[in-house]
N, C-alpha and C positions, 0 to 999 in steps of 0.2 A: 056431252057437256055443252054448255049454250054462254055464248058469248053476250056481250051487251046489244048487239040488233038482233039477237033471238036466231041466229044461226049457229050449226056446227061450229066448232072451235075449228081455225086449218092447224093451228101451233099449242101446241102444250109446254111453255118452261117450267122446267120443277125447278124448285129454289131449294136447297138443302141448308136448315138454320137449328141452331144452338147458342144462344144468350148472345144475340145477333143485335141487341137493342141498342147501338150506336153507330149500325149502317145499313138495319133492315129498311129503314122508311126509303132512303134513297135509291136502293135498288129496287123494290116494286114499284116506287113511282117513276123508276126511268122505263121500268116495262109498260105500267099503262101510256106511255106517250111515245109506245111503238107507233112508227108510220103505220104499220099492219097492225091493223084492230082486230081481226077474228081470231084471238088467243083464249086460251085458259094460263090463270097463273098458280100452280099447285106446291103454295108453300110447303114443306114436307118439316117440322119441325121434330126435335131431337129432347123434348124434355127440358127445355129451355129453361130457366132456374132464376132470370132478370123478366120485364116484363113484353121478351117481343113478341107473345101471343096477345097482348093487349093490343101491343101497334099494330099488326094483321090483321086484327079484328075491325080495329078503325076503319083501318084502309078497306076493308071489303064490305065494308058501310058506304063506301064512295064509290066503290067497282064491285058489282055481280060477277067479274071474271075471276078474281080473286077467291083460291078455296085452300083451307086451312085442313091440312093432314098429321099426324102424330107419328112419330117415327120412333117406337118404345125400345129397339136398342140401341139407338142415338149415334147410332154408325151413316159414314157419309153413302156409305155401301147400302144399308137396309135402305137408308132415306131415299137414294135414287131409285130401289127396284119399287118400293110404295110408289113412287111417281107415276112409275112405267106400268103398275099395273092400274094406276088409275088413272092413266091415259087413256083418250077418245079419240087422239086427233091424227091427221096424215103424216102430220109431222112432230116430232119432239126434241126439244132442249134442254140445255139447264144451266143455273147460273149457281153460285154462292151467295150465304146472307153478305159477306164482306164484299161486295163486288156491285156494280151498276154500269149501264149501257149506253151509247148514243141513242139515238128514238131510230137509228134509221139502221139500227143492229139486226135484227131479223129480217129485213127486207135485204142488207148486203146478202147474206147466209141464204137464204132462198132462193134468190135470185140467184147465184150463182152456184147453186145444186142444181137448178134447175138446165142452166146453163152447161155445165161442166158433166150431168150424169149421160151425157152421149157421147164426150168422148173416153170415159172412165167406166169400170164396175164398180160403182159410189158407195162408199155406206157413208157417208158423212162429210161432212166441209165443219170446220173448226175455227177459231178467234186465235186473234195474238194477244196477250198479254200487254196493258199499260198500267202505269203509274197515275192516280189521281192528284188531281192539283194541288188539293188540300189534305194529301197525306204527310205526317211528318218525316220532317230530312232523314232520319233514319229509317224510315221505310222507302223512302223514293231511293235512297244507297245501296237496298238490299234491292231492288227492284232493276237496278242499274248492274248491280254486280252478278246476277241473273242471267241478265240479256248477255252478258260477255262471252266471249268464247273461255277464260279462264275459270269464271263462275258458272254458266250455263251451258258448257257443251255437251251435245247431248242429250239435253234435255228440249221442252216444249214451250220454255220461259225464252230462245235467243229470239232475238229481231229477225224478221224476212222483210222482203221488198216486195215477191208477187205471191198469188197463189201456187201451190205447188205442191205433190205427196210428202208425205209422212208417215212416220211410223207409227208417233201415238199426235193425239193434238188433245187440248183442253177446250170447254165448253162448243161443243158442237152440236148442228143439226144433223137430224138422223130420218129415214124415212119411217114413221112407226112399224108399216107391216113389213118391211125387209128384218127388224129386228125379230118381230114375231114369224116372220119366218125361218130365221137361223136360231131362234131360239136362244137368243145373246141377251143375259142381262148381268148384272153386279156381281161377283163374287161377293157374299158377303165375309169371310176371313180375312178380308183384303181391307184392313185400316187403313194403309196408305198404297200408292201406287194404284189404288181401280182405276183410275181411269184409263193406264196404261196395260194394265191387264183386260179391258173392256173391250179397249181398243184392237189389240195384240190378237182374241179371238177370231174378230170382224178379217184382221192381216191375214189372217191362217185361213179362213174360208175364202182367200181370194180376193179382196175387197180390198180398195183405195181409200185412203184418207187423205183428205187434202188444207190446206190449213189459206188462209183468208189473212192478209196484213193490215186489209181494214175494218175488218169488224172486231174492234176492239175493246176489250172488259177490261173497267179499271179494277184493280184489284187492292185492297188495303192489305199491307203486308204487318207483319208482325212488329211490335213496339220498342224491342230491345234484344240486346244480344241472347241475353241468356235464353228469352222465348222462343226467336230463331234459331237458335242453337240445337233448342231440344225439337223442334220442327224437321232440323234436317235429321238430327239422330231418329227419327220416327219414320223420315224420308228413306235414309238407308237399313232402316230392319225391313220398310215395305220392297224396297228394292234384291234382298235378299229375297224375299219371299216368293217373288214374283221368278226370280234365275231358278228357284227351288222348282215351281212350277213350270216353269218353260225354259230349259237352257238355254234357249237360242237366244233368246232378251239379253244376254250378257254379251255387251262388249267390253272394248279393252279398258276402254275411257271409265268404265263402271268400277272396275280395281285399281285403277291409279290409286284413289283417296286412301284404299284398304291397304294396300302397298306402304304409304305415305306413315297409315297407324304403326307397321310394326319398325318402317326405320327409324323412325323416332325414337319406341322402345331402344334400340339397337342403339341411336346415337346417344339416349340416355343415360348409358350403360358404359358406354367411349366416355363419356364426359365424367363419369364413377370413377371409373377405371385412372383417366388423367392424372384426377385430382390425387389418387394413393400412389402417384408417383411411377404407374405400370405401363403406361402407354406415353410418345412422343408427343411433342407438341406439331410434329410435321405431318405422325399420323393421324389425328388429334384434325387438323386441317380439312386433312381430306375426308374426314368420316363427316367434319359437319357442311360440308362444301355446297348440295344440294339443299343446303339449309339456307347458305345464302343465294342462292340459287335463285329458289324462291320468295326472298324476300326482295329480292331486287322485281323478278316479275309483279310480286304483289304491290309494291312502290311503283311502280310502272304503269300499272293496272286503273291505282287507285289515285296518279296524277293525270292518268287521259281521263275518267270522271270527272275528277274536279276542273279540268281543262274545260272539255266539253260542256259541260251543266253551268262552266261558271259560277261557281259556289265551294268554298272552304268547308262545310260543313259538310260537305261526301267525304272526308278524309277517314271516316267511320269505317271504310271501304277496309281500309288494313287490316283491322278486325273481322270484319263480314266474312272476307273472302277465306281466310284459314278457317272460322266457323263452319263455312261448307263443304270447305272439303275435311276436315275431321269431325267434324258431327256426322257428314256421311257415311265416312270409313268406320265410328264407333257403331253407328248402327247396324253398318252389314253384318261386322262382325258378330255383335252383339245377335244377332239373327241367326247367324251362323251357329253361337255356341249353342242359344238358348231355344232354338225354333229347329 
């Protein structure tokens, strides 16, 4: 593949997109104003159904690095292996249509493979997660309830400070032939959680991942509860899948949520019970106790946001935060019964 001064590509991002037409333009144009100009950029599109193969097209009117792929089962999994197999270059990436970079994002991420693969057995250096300026309040709440230890532990959404291992990380640099040499590419079964299970392989063979605090992808997050909602219920059926796969991926922190699904049932049932006059009001107390429990943390939670950020309108947070953790626990289960 040939870049715009007629050389090899060093970097190949694949960009995985589906009806992406109100944040594709801004993420290929924050890759063409990488400091690092020797890229390929291999949209991989999904059957897009709005018109972001039209904006792609534009844009690779104004950039020869820009090349347009078809991704026909519109999985983020097939899209990424189309990527990788139409990759040329030494190195490989990838971003989301929802997502856009600093100019100086691939040069942090290389730079610091390059750096770090001597004292490490490297397969990769990864981004952290931010928030865009002009995403709305209720995405910058879910993006904040993420980062938290109460919304995001465990996961590759918390805040870090330096570089450091990991177990999975999101949007990373990879060396192409270390990949083609392990023979590591997308599960495609895997609608959610690939990139944890991608990741998870690379761990098994030995290999370090290491995660980057400033090379940062803004990411747009979803617009309302109930889309978040079903996001994370998709989050935890992938999450299931993945413990299916590899038991050792399961920790404790992964069944809290699922725990959480069936007390509820339980307290439900206490609170049935009450009302026909069968159960105390003392016992009555204690069955729902962890109820308040949690409501005090998620009050807690969702006044250090609103502290921190300075804004009343993260109070959304109260909601967010049960969202993720019972969308999750619906999904595993739901993985559980039906997978």
């Amino acid at each position: 593949m040939v870049d715009w001064c007629g050389f090899m590509a060093i970097i190949d991002i694949i960009v995985g997109v589906k009806n992406e037409k109100q944040y594709i333009e801004r993420c290929i144009k924050s890759l063409m104003r990488q400091t690092i100009k020797d890229i390929d950029i291999l949209v991989v599109d999904g059957l897009s159904e709005d018109n972001t193969r039209e904006i792609v097209r534009g844009l690779m009117e104004e950039d020869s690095r820009i090349k347009l792929l078809t991704n026909p089962q519109e999985k983020i999994s097939s899209g990424r292996n189309i990527g990788l197999i139409a990759s040329k270059s030494d190195y490989v990436a990838y971003l989301d249509g929802h997502t856009y970079v600093n100019e100086n994002w691939l040069e942090i991420l290389i730079t610091s493979l390059k750096r770090c693969q001597n004292n490490y057995n490297l397969a990769g250096i990864g981004s952290t997660y931010a928030s865009p300026d002009d995403d709305s309040p209720f995405g910058k709440t879910v993006a904040y309830c993420v980062q938290s230890i109460f919304g995001g532990l465990g996961t590759s959404f918390t805040e870090e400070k330096e570089i450091h291992p990991v177990e999975t990380v999101a949007f990373a640099l990879h060396k192409r032939d270390l990949l083609d040499k392990e023979g590591v590419n997308y599960d495609e079964n895997m609608s959610h959680c690939e990139d944890t299970d991608f990741n998870h392989r690379l761990v098994k063979k030995g290999y370090i991942l290491l995660k980057h605090p400033d090379a940062l992808v803004y990411q747009y997050r979803r617009k309302n509860l109930g889309e978040f909602f079903t996001q994370m219920v998709k989050y935890g059926n992938g999450r299931y899948k993945l413990m299916h796969k590899y038991k050792e991926t399961l920790k404790y922190y992964h069944l809290i949520p699922v725990l959480a699904i069936f007390y509820l049932l339980f307290a439900f049932i206490s609170v049935i019970i009450f009302l026909i006059n069968q159960l105390s009001l003392y016992y009555l107390s204690l069955t729902l106790s962890p109820v308040f429990l949690y409501l005090i943390i998620d009050i807690m939670y969702t006044f250090m946001i609103m502290i921190r950020h300075r804004s009343l309108k993260h109070v959304s947070a109260l909601l967010i935060f049960p969202a993720i953790h019972i969308g999750y626990g619906t999904g595993f289960i739901r993985g559980f019964i039906f997978d």
